[in-house]
N, CA, C and O atoms as a GROMACS GRO file, in nm:
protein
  372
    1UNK      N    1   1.598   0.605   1.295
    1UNK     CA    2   1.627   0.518   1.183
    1UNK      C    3   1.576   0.586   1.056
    1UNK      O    4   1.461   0.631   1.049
    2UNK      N    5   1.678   0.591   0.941
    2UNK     CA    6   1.593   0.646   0.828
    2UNK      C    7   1.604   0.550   0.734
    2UNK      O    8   1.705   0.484   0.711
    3UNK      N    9   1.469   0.540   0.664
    3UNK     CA   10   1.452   0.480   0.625
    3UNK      C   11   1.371   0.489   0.431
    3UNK      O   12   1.294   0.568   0.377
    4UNK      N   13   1.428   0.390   0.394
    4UNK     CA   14   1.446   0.432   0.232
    4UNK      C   15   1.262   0.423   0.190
    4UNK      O   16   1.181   0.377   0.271
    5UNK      N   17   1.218   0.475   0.051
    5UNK     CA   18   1.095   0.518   0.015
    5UNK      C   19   1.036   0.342   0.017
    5UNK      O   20   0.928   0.296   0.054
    6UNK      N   21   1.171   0.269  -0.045
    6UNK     CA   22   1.086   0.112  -0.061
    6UNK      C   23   1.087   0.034   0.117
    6UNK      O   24   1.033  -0.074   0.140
    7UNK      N   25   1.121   0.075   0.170
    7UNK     CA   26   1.146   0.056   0.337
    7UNK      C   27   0.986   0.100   0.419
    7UNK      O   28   0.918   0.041   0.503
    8UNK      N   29   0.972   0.212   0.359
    8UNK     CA   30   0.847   0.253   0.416
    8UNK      C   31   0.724   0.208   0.371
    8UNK      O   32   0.630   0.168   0.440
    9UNK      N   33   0.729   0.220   0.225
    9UNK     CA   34   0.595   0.074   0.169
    9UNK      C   35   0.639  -0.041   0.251
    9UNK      O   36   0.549  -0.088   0.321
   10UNK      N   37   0.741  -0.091   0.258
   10UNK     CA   38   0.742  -0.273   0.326
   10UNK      C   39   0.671  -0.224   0.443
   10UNK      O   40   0.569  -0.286   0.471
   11UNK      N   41   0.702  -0.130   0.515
   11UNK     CA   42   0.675  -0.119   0.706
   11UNK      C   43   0.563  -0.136   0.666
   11UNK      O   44   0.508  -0.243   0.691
   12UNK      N   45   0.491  -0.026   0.585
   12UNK     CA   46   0.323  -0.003   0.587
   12UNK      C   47   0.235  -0.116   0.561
   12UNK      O   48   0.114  -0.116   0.584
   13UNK      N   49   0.328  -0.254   0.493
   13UNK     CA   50   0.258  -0.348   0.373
   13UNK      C   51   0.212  -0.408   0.518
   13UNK      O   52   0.092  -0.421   0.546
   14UNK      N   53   0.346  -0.453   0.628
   14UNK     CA   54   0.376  -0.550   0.672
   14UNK      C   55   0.260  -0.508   0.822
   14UNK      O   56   0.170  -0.580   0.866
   15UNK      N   57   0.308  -0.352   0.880
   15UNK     CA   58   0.167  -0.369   0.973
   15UNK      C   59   0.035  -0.340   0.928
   15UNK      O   60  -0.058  -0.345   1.009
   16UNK      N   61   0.014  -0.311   0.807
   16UNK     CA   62  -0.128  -0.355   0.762
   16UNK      C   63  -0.187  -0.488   0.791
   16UNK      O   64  -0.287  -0.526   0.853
   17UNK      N   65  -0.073  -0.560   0.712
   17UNK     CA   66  -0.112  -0.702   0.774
   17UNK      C   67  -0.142  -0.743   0.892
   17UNK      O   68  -0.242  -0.807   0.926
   18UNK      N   69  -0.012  -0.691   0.986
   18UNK     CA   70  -0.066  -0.705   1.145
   18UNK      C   71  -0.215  -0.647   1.175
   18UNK      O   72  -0.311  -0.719   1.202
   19UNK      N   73  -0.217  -0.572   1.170
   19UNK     CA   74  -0.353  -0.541   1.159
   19UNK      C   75  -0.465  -0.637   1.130
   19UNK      O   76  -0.528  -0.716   1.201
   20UNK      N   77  -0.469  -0.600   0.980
   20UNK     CA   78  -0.609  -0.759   0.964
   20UNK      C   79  -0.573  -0.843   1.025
   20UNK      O   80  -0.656  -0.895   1.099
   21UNK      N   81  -0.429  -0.899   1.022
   21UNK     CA   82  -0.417  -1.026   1.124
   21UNK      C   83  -0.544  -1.029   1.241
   21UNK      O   84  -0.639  -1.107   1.249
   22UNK      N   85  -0.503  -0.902   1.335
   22UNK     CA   86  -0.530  -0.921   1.504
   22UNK      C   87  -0.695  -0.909   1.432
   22UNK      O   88  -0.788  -0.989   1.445
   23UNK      N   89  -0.694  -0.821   1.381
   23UNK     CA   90  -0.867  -0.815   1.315
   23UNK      C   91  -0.953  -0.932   1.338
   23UNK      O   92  -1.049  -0.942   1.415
   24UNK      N   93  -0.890  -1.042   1.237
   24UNK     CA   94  -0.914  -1.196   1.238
   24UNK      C   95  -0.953  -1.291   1.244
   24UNK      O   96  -1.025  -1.377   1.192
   25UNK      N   97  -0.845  -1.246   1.377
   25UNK     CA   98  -0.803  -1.361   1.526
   25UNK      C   99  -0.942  -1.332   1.589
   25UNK      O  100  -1.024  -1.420   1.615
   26UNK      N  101  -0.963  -1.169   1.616
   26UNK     CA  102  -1.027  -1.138   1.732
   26UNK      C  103  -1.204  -1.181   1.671
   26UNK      O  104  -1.286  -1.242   1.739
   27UNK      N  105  -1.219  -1.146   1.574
   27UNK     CA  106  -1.368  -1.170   1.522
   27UNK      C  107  -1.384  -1.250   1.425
   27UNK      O  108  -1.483  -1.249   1.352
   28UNK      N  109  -1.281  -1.334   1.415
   28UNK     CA  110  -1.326  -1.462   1.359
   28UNK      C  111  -1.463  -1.528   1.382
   28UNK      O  112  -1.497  -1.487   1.493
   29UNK      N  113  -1.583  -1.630   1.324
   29UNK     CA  114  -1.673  -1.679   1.396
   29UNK      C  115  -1.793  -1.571   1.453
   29UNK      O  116  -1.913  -1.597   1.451
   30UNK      N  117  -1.739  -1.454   1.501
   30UNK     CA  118  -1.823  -1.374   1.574
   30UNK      C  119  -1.896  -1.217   1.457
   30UNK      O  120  -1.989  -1.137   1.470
   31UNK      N  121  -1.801  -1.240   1.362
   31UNK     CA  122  -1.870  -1.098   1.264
   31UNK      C  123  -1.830  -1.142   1.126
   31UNK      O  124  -1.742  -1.216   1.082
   32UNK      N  125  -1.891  -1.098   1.092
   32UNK     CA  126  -1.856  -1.156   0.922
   32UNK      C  127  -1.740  -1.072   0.844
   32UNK      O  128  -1.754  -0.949   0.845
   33UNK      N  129  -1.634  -1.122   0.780
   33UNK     CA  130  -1.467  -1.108   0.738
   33UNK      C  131  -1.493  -1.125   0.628
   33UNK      O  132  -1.378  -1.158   0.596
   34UNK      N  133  -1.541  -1.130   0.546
   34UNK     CA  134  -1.580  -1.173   0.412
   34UNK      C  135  -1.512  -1.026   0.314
   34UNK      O  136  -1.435  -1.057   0.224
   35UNK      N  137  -1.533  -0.923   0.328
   35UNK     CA  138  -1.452  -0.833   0.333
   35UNK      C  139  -1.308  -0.817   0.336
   35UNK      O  140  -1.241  -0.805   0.234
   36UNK      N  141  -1.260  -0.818   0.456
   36UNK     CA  142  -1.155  -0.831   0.525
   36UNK      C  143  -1.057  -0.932   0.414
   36UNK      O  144  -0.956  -0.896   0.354
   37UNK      N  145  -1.109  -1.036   0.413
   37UNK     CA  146  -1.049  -1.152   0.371
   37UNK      C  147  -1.007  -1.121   0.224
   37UNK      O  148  -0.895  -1.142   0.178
   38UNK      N  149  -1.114  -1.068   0.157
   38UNK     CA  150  -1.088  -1.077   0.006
   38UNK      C  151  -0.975  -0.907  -0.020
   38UNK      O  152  -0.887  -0.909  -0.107
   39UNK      N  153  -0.991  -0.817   0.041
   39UNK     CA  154  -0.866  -0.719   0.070
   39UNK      C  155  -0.727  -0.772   0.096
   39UNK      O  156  -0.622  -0.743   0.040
   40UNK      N  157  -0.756  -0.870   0.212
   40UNK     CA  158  -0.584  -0.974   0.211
   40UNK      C  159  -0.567  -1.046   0.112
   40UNK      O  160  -0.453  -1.042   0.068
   41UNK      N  161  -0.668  -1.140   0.038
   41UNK     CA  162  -0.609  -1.173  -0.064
   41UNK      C  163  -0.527  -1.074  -0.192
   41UNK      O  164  -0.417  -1.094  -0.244
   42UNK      N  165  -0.600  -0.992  -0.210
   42UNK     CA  166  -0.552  -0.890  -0.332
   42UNK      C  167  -0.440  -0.817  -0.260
   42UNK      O  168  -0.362  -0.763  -0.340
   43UNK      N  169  -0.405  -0.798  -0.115
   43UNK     CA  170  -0.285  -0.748  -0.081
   43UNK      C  171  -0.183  -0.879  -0.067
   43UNK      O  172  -0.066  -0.846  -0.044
   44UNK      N  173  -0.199  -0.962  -0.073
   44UNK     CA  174  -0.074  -1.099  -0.026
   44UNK      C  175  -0.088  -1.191  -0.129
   44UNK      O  176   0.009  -1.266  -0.136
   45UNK      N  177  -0.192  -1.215  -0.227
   45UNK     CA  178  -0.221  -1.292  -0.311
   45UNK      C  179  -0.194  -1.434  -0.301
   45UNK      O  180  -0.123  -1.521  -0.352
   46UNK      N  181  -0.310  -1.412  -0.184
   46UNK     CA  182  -0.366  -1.505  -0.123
   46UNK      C  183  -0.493  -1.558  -0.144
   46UNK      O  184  -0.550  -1.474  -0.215
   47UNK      N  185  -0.581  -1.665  -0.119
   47UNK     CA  186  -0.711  -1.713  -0.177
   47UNK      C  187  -0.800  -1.754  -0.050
   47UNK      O  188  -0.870  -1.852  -0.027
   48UNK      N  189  -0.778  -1.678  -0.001
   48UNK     CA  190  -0.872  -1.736   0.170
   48UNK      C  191  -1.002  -1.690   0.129
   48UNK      O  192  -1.084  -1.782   0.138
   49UNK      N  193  -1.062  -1.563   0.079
   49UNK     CA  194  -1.183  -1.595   0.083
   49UNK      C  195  -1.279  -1.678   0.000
   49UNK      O  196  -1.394  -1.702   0.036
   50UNK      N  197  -1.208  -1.734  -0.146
   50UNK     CA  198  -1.250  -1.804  -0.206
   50UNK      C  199  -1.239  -1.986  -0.125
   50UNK      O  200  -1.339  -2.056  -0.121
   51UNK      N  201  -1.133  -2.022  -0.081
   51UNK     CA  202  -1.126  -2.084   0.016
   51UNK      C  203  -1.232  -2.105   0.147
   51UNK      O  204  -1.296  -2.210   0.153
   52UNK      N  205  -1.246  -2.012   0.244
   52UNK     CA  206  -1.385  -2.035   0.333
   52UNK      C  207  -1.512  -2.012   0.300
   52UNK      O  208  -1.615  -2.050   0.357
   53UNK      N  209  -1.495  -1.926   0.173
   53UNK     CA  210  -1.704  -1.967   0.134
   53UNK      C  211  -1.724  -2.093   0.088
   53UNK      O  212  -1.844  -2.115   0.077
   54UNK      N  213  -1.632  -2.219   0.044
   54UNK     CA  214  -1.660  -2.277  -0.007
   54UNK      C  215  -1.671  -2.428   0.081
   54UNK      O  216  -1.735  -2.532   0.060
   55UNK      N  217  -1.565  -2.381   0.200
   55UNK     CA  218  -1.548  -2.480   0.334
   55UNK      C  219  -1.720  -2.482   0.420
   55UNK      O  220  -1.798  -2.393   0.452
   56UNK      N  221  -1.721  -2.610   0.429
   56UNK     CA  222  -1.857  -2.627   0.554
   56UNK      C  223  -1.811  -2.566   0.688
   56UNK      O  224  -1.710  -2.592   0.753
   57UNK      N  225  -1.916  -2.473   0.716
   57UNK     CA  226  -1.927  -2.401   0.831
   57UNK      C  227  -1.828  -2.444   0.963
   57UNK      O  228  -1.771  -2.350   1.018
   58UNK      N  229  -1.805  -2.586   1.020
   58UNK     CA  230  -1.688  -2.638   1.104
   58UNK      C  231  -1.573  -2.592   1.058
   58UNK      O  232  -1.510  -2.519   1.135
   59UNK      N  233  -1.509  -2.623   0.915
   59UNK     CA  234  -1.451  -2.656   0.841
   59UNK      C  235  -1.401  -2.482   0.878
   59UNK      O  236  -1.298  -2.465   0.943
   60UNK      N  237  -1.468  -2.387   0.841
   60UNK     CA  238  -1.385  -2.258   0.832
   60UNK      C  239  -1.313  -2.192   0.974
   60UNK      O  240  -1.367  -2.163   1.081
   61UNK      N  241  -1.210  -2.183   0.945
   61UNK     CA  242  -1.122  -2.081   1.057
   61UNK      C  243  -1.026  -2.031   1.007
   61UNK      O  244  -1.017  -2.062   0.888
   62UNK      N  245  -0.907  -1.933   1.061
   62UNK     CA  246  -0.839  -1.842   1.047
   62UNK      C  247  -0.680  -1.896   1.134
   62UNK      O  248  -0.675  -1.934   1.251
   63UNK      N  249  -0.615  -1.891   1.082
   63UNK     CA  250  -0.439  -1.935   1.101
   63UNK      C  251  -0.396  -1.774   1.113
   63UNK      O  252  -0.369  -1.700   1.019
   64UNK      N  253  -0.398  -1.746   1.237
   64UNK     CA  254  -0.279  -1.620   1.247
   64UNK      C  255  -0.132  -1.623   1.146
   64UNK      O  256  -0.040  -1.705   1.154
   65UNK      N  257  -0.138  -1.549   1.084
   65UNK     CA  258   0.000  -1.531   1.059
   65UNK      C  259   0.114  -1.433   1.129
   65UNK      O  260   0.223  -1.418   1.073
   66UNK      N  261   0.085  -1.365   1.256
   66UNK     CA  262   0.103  -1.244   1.340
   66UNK      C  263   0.306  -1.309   1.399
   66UNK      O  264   0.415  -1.250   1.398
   67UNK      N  265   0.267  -1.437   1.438
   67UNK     CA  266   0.446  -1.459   1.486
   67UNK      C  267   0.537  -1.435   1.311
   67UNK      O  268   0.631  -1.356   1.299
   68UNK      N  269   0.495  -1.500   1.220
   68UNK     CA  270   0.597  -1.480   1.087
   68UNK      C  271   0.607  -1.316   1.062
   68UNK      O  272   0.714  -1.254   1.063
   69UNK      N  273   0.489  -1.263   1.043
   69UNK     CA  274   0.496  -1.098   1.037
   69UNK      C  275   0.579  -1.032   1.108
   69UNK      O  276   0.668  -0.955   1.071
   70UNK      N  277   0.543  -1.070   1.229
   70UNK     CA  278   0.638  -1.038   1.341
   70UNK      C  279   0.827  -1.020   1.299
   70UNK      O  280   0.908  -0.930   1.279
   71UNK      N  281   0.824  -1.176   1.306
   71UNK     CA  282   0.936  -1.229   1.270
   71UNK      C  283   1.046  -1.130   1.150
   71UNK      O  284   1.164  -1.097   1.157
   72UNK      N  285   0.931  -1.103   1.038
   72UNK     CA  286   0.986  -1.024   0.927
   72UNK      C  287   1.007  -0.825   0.942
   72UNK      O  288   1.067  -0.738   0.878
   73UNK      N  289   0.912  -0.829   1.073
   73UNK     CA  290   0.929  -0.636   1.122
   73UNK      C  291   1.062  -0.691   1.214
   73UNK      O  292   1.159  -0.614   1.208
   74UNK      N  293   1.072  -0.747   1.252
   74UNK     CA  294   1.203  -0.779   1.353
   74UNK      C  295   1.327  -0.766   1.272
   74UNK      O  296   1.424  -0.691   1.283
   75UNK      N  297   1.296  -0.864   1.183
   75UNK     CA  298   1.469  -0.908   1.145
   75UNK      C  299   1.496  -0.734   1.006
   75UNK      O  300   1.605  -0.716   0.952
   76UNK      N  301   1.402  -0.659   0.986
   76UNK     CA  302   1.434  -0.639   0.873
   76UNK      C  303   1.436  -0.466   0.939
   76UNK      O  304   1.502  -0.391   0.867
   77UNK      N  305   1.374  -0.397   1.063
   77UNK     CA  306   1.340  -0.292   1.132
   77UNK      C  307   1.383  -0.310   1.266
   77UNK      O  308   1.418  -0.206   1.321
   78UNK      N  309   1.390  -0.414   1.333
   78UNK     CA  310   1.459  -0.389   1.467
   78UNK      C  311   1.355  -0.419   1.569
   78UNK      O  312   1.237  -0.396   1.542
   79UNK      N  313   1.394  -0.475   1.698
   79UNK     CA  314   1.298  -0.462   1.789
   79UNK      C  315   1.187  -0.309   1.800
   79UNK      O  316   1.068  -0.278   1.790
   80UNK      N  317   1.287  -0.263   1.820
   80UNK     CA  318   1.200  -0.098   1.881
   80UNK      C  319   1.094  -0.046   1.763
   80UNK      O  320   0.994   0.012   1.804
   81UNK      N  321   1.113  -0.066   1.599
   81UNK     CA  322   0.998  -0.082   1.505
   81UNK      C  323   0.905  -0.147   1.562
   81UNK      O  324   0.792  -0.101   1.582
   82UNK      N  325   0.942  -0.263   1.596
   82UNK     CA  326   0.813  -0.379   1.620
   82UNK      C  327   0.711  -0.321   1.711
   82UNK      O  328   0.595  -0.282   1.700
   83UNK      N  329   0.804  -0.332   1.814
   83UNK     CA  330   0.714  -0.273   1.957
   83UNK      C  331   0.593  -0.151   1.898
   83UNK      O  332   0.472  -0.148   1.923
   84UNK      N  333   0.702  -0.027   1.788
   84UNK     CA  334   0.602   0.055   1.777
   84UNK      C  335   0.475   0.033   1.699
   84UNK      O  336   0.382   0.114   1.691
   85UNK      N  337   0.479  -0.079   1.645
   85UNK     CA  338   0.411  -0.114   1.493
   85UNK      C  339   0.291  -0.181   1.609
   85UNK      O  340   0.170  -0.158   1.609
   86UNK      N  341   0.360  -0.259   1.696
   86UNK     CA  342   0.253  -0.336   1.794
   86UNK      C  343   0.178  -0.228   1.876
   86UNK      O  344   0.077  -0.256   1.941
   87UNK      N  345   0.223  -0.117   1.872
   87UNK     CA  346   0.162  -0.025   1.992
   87UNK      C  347   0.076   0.066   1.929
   87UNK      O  348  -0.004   0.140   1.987
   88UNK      N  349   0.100   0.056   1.773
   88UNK     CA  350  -0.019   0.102   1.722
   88UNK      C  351  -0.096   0.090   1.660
   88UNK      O  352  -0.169   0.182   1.624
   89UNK      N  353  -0.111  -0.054   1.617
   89UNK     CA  354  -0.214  -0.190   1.604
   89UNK      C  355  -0.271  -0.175   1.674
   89UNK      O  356  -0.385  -0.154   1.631
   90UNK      N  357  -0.260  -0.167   1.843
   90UNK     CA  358  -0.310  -0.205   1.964
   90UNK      C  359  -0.435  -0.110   1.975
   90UNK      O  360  -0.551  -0.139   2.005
   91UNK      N  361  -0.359   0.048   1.935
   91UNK     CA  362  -0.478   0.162   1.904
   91UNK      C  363  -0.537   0.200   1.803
   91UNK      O  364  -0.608   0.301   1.803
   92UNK      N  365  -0.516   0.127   1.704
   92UNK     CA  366  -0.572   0.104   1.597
   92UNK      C  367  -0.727   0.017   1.586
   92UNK      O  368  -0.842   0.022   1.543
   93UNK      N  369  -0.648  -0.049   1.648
   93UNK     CA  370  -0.804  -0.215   1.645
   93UNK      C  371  -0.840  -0.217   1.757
   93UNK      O  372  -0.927  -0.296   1.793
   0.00000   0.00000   0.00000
């Protein structure tokens, strides 16, 4: 598949994300994301970490976004992207 210069920023944007996604999921609760979090915001412009410092300790958790991501390497790269994007997340994290 070849693929155009703005094609290859989206791939890179989109399994970055997968990435922190599985990041997350997996150490949510267990290591501190505080980091993590405020990098996704300034990449998705998003407000999560201003959002959970400010939530009571119950109160904070993490919403995968990994099926929509998914969803968007699928429809826009093809199964066989996905798989590879997933297979190297997998050795990545």
């Amino acid at each position: 598949m070849e693929l155009t210069e703005e094609m290859r920023y989206r791939l890179c944007y989109l399994t970055l994300r997968l990435a922190l996604d599985q990041k997350l999921e997996r150490d949510w609760g267990k290591k501190e994301c505080a980091g993590v979090l405020e990098f996704l915001d300034l990449m998705s412009g998003s407000h999560l970490a201003q959002e959970q410092s400010s939530a009571p300790d119950a109160e904070r958790r993490y919403v995968s976004q990994r099926p929509k991501l998914e969803d968007f390497l699928d429809a826009e790269f093809g199964e066989e992207v996905l798989a590879l994007v997933n297979r190297a997340i997998t050795e990545l994290v």
